[in-house]
C-alpha positions in Angstrom: 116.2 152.8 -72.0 114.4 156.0 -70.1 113.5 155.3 -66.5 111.3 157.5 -65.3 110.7 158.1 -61.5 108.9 160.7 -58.7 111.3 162.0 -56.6 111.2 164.8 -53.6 108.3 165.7 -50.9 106.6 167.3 -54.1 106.8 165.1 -56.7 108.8 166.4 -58.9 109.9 163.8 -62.3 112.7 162.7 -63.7 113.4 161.1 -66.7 117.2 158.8 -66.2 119.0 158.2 -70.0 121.8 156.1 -68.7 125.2 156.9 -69.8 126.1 154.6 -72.7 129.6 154.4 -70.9 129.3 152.4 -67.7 131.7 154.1 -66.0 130.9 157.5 -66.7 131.5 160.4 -63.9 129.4 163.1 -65.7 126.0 163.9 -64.9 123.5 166.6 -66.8 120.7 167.6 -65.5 118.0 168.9 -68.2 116.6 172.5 -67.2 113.5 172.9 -69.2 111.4 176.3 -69.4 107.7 176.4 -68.5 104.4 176.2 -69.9 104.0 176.7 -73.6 107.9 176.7 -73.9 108.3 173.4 -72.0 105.8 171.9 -75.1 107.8 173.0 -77.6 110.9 172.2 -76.5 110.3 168.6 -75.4 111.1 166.7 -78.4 114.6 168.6 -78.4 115.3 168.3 -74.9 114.3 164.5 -75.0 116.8 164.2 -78.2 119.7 165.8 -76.8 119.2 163.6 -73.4 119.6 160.5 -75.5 122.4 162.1 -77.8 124.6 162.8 -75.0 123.9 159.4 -72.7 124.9 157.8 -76.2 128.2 159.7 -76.2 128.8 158.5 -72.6 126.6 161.4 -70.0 123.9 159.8 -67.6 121.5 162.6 -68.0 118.4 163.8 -66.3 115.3 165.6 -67.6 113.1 167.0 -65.0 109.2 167.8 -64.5 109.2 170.9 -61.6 106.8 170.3 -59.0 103.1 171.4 -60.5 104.2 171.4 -64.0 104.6 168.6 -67.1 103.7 165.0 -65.8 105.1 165.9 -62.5 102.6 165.8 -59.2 101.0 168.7 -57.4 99.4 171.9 -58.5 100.9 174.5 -60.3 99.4 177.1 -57.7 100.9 175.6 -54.7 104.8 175.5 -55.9 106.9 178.8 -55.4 109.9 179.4 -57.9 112.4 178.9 -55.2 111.0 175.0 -54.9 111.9 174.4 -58.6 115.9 175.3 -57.5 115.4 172.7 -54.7 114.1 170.5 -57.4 117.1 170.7 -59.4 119.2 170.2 -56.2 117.4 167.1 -55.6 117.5 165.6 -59.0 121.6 166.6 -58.8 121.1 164.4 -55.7 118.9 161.7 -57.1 121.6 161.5 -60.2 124.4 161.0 -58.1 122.8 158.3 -56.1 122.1 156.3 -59.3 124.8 156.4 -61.2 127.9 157.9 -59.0 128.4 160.6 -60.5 131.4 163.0 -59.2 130.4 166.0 -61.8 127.4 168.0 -62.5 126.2 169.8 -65.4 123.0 171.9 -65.6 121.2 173.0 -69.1 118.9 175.1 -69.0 116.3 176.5 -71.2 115.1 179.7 -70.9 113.7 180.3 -67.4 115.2 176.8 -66.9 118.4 178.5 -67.2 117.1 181.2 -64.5 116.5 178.6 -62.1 120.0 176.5 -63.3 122.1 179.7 -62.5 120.5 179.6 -58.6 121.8 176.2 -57.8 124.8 176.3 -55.8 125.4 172.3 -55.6 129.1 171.8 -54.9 129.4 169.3 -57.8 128.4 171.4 -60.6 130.7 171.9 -62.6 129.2 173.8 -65.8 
């Protein structure tokens, strides 16, 4: 089952597809792009979230701060605050499911943003 939840000062959101493996150590954390991108990728995104919790990843698919579902305004985020959202969904993650290992996929500029992160559990 998806849990979504607000996390961070900005409201950033998550979207948790629990690991069908209770005592998995992996952890991915969905990059998506932005804007038009972000719509047309979501189905696939959303797909391979659930196709990799069933083969035993907890994953995460974020909303950056101002963009998607997630709160604030578009015009008051820098870039630099979407890589502080991916490190706090890497935290977030961890905190849930106790994750020792990170991986980060990203799309497009999600992948942009994904290379910046320098969280010492990433992995991939």
């Amino acid at each position: 089952m998806i849990e979504p939840f607000f996390y961070g000062q900005r409201g950033a959101l998550a979207f948790y597809h629990p690991s069908s493996d209770p005592t998995a150590t992996r952890l991915m954390i969905l990059c998506p792009p932005l804007f038009d991108e972000y719509r047309r990728t979501y189905r696939a995104l959303s797909d391979l979230a659930t196709a990799c919790a069933t083969n035993g990843v907890h994953v995460i698919r974020i909303d950056y701060s101002g963009t998607g579902e997630a709160q604030g305004m578009l015009s008051e985020v820098l870039d630099r605050e979407w890589v502080d959202d991916i490190n706090l969904a890497i935290e977030e993650g961890i905190a849930l499911t106790g994750a020792d290992k990170t991986i980060l996929v990203g799309v497009r500029f999600g992948a942009t943003l994904a290379a910046q992160v320098t969280h010492p559990t990433v992995e991939r």
